[in-house]
N, C-alpha and C positions, 0 to 999 in steps of 0.2 A: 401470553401470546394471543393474538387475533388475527384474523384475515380480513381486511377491509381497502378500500380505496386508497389510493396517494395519488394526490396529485392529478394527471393524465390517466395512471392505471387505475384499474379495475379492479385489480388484487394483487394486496399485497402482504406480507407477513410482519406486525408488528411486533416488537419488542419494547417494553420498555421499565425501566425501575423506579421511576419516580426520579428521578434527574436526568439521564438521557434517556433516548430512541432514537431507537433506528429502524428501517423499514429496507426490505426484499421484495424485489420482484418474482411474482409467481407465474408471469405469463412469459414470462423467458429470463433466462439466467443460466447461472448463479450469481446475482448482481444485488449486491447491497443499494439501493438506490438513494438512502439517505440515515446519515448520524450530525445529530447535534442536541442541544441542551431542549429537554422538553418546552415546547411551546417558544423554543425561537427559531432563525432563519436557519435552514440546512448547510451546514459547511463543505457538503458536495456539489459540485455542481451537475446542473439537470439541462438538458441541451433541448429548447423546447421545440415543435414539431418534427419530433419524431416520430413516428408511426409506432403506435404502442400493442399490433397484432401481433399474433403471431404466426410464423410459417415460412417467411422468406428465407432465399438464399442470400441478399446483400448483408454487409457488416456494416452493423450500425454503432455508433457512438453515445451510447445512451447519456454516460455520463454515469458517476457513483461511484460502488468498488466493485472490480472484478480481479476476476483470478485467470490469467493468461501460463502458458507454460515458454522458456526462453531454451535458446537465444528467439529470438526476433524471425520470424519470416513471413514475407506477406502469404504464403500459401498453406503453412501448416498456425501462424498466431493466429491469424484474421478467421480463423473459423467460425463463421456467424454465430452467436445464442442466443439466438430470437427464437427457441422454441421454450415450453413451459417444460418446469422445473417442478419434481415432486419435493416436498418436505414433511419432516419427522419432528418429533421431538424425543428428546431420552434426558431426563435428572436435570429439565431446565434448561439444556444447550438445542437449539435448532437446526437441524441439518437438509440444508437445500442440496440434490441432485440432481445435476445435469443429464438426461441419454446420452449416449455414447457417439461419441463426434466420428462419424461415417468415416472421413478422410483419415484420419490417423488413429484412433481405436481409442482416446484417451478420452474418460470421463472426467470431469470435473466435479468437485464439491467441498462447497463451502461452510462450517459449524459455525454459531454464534454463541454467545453465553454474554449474559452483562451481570456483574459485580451487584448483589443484591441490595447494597447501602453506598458505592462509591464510582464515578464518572468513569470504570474501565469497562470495556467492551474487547472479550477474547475470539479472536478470531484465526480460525486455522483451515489453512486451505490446503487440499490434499488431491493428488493425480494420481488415476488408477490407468494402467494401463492395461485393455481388454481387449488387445491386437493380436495379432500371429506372431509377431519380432518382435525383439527387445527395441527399446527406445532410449535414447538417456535427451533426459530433459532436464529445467531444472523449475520449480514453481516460484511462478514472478504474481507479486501483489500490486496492484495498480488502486491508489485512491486518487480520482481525480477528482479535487479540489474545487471549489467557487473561487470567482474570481478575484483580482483586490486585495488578496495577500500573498505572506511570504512566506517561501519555504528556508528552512534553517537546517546544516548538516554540519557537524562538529567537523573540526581539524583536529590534526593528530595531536599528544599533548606536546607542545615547545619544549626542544631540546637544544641548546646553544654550540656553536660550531668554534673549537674541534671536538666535543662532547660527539657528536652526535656525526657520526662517518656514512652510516647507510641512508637506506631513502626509507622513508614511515609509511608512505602506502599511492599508488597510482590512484592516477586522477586520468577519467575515462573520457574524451572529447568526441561529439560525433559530426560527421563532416559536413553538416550545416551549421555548424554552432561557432559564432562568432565572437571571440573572446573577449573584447572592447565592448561586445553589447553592454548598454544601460544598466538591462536586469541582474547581471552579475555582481556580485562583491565578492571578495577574497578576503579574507582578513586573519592574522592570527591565529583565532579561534574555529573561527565557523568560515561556512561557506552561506555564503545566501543567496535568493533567485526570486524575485519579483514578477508577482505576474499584474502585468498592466493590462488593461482592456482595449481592444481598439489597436492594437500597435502595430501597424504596418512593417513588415520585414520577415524573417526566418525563424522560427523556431530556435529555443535552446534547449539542448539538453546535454546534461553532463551524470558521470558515473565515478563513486568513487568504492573505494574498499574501505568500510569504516568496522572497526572494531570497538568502537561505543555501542554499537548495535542502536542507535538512537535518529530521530529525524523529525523535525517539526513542523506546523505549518502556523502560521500567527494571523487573525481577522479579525476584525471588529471587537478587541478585547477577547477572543478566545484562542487559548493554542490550543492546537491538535496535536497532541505527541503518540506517535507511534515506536511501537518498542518489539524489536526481535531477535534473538538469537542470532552473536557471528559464532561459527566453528573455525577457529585460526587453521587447523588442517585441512579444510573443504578446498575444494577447487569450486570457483564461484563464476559465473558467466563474464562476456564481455569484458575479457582481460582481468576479472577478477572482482569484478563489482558485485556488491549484495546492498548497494541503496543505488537508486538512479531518479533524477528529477527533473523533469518535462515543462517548458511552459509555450504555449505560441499565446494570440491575441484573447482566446478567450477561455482556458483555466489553465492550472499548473496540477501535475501530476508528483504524486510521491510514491517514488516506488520502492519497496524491499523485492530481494530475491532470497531464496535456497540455494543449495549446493547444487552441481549436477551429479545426477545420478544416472545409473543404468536400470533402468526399470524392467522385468524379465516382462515374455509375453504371458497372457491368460492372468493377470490380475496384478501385477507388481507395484508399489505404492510409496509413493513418497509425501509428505507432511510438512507444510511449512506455515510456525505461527507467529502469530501477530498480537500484542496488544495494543488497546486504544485508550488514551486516556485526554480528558478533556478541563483543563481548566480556566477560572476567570484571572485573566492577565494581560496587561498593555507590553506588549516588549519592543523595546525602542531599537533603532538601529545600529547607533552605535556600540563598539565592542565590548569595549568596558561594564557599562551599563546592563548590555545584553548578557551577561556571563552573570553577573549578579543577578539581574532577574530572573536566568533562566533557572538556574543552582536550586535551588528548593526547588521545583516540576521535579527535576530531572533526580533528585535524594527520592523524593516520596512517589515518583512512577516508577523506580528501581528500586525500593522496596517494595510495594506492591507485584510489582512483574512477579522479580522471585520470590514472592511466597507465592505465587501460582507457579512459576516456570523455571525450580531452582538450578542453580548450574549443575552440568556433569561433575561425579565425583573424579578424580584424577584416579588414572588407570595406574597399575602399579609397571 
């Protein structure tokens, strides 16, 4: 680990093992501001003239990963973190802390760790709540993407009808999202969502309830697969979604959620993690092809997940 410049900033917290890094912002966050393969382009995107002080009240869009708490509101999500962030380290993982966000009493903070020989990057983001009241919130992960690629979300597996009488899992629409749009495909397997640069029109975004716990994003020969725990018993925000994915004209977002929880007042805490893994791969758009290519990422990120993140034993 080091602390040295990226980019615009001035300081930042490096990571890296010899095939990826990634870099945090230390003058405001908790904000991963970039993951990709040592020594090539950043697979997040960076939103350039922003003002990289710190101290203001407006919310700014840096760009990167951050950790937001849901459902959605512009007066308790949008709580500025443009102030600086302490960090620690403990056994190799790095833990950036947020101060305690004035208007609703909930700190943020974000751990890293990266796999000491293989492309994963464990990421767990955690909401303390250090308010008078209980809160129930639930911790939403935002990576938002460069632009130019595409985001990939499995469908439920194919069940043939009269086999299959119930419904496998809602599909979240939100009331600007145009379902004719371009960027959309539906198909089969996956869902996919293209983010094109420059595209005049309305934002998409759509939510679903996936119990692969899985979600991708495909650029220039690299996919980002991120990997998280569902709980089939959670109550999960937004009708039930625990992956949601964002695109307007200039990146696309991937997002996981957690359960909602009741968080007690004077420290209550909830945890929700993430892995990342990044391999070298062309994945084509078509269905067919794309389930073959994907098939090995998705074998050897899911055995790697759980030998870090093995499933609950079943209760008796």
């Amino acid at each position: 680990m080091d602390v040295k410049p990226y980019g615009a900033w001035s300081k930042c917290l490096h990571l890296s093992n010899g095939k990826v890094d990634v870099a945090a912002t230390l003058e405001v966050g908790p904000r991963i501001i970039r993951c990709g393969w040592n020594g090539e382009r950043n697979l997040f995107k960076e939103f350039d003239g922003q003002p990289t002080e710190s101290g203001t009240d407006e919310w700014r869009c840096y760009g990167g990963h951050r950790l937001w708490h849901a459902p959605e509101s512009m007066e308790r999500t949008y709580v500025p973190d443009n102030g600086p962030v302490e960090w620690r380290e403990s056994q190799g993982m790095a833990s950036l802390v947020q101060p305690v966000e004035k208007k609703t009493g909930i700190q943020k903070q974000i751990d890293i760790w990266l796999h000491p020989t293989r492309p994963q990057v464990r990421v767990v983001h955690r909401l303390r709540n250090l308010g008078v009241w209980d809160v129930e919130v639930a911790p939403w992960a935002l990576s938002v993407m460069a632009e130019e690629g595409r985001a990939i979300v499995p469908q439920e597996p194919y069940a043939p009808h009269p086999k299959a009488l119930l419904p496998a899992r809602p599909l979240v629409v939100w009331p600007y999202t145009n379902m004719t749009d371009k960027r959309i495909s539906f198909g089969r397997h996956f869902v996919q969502l293209r983010q094109i640069p420059n595209m005049i029109g309305d934002p998409v975004k759509l939510g679903m309830r996936n119990t692969a716990g899985w979600c991708a994003y495909s650029l220039d020969g690299t996919v980002f697969l991120k990997r998280s725990r569902f709980l089939p018993s959670a109550v999960y925000p937004d009708f039930g979604c625990n992956t949601e994915v964002f695109t307007d004209s200039e990146m696309l977002e991937l997002e996981s959620l957690g359960p909602l929880q009741r968080l007690a007042a004077g420290g209550g805490e909830v945890a929700h993690e993430e892995h990342w893994f990044l391999f070298w791969a062309h994945l084509p758009a078509a269905e067919e092809e794309l389930e073959r290519a994907l098939q090995p990422l998705l074998d050897r990120s899911r055995a790697w997940f759980e030998e870090l993140c093995p499933p609950a034993a079943p209760t008796a």
